[in-house]
Steps between C-alpha positions, in 0.01 A plus 500: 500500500863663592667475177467842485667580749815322390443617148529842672795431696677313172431902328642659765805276546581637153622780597798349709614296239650549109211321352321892371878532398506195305137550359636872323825369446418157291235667218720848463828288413290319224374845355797719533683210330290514187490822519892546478490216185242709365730805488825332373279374205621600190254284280297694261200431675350400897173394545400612831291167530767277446689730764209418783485181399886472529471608889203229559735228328831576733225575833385124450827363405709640740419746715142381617610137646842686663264718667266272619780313681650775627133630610420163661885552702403822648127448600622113671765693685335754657395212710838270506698793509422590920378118518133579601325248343545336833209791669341572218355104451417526865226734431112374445436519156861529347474171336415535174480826510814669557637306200152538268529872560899489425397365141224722421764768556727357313263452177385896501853594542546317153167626391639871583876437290302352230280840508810730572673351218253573225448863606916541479493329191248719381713760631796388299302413182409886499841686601648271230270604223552870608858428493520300172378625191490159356284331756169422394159372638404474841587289800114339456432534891192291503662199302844563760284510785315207408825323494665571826137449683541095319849522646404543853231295503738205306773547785328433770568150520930554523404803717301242791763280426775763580326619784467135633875445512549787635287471825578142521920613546604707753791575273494716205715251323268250351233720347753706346653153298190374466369825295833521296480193463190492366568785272841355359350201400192702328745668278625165396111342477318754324484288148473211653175360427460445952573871472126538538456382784801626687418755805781718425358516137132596531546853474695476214219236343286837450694601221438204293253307352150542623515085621834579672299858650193249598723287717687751627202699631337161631781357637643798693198602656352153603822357547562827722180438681605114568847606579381775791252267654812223498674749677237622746490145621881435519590820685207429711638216659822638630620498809448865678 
């Protein structure tokens, strides 16, 4: 089996491209944020756990589906950008795998935000209660964790979406619109009772109801599933 090979080259393309930037960047703008709200709080009172909780509301509201489309930009481009797709589906084996191991790296780069952002919130939960002598409680690490791990696994249907516009473009253009998109129209959606079911929305499911959780949970990661193998077969069929 080669996919690990082109797992291993995916890794090491990294390195050439922002995407590591991206992955720091994305989680430490949602914690520093809080953190900075936490500070200019003059209430009588902060709960620290309403302060991690804060950061996991604006990471799935927000900041998570911007990043995955701006994720799904940089990893498709790495190919578009010096037009090699051309070689690289010339080679035995490429097909699916080149585009399999693309969205396995795209899913533990998510997996590794979601993980880097509850350590910094953790982070910012305790500077602020050192800082604040009226913040109270903890940041409750195992419930925040718990959270952002329900998240990732509840975004990985827009993510193979994302991903799948953006290797089926050679521009940048489309996958960019069709995440904003996506995310302006969540914002507008989110009481809506189709709100459920809305890609863009999963993520943000997690912090209701535990039927609204259910489907979120079940419909990211087998809709994710369907949604990868959809793409496997589309992409697989291009011309080289």
């Amino acid at each position: 089996m080669m996919l690990h090979r082109y797992l291993i080259v995916e890794i090491l393309k990294l390195r050439r491209s922002l995407a590591l930037l991206l992955c720091l960047a994305a989680p430490s703008c949602v914690a520093i944020l809080n953190l900075l709200i936490g500070l200019d709080s003059e209430a009588p009172e902060i709960e620290l756990a309403r302060v991690g909780a804060s950061c996991a509301a604006i990471w799935s509201f927000v900041m998570l589906p911007l990043a995955v489309t701006a994720l799904s930009v940089l990893m498709a481009q790495m190919e578009h950008g010096p037009r090699s797709w051309n070689h690289l589906l010339t080679l035995a084996g490429a097909r699916p795998n080149a585009f399999l191991a693309k969205a396995l790296v795209m899913l533990v780069l998510i997996a590794a935000m979601s993980a880097l952002l509850w350590l910094e919130a953790l982070g910012a939960t305790w500077l602020l209660g050192q800082l604040k002598p009226q913040a109270t409680g903890s940041a409750e690490p195992a419930a925040l964790a718990l959270t952002l791990a329900k998240m990732a696994v509840a975004s990985m249907l827009v993510a193979m979406l994302q991903l799948w516009v953006a290797l089926r473009f050679r521009s940048f253009v489309p996958p960019l619109v069709f995440g904003i998109a996506g995310t302006f129209v969540a914002i507008g959606a989110t009481t809506a009772r189709q709100g459920v079911y809305f890609p863009w929305l999963l993520a943000v499911n997690i912090l209701s109801l535990p039927e609204r959780q259910s489907i979120a949970l079940w419909l990211g990661s087998l809709g994710g599933a369907a949604a990868l193998l959809a793409m496997l077969v589309h992409l697989s069929r291009r011309e080289a």
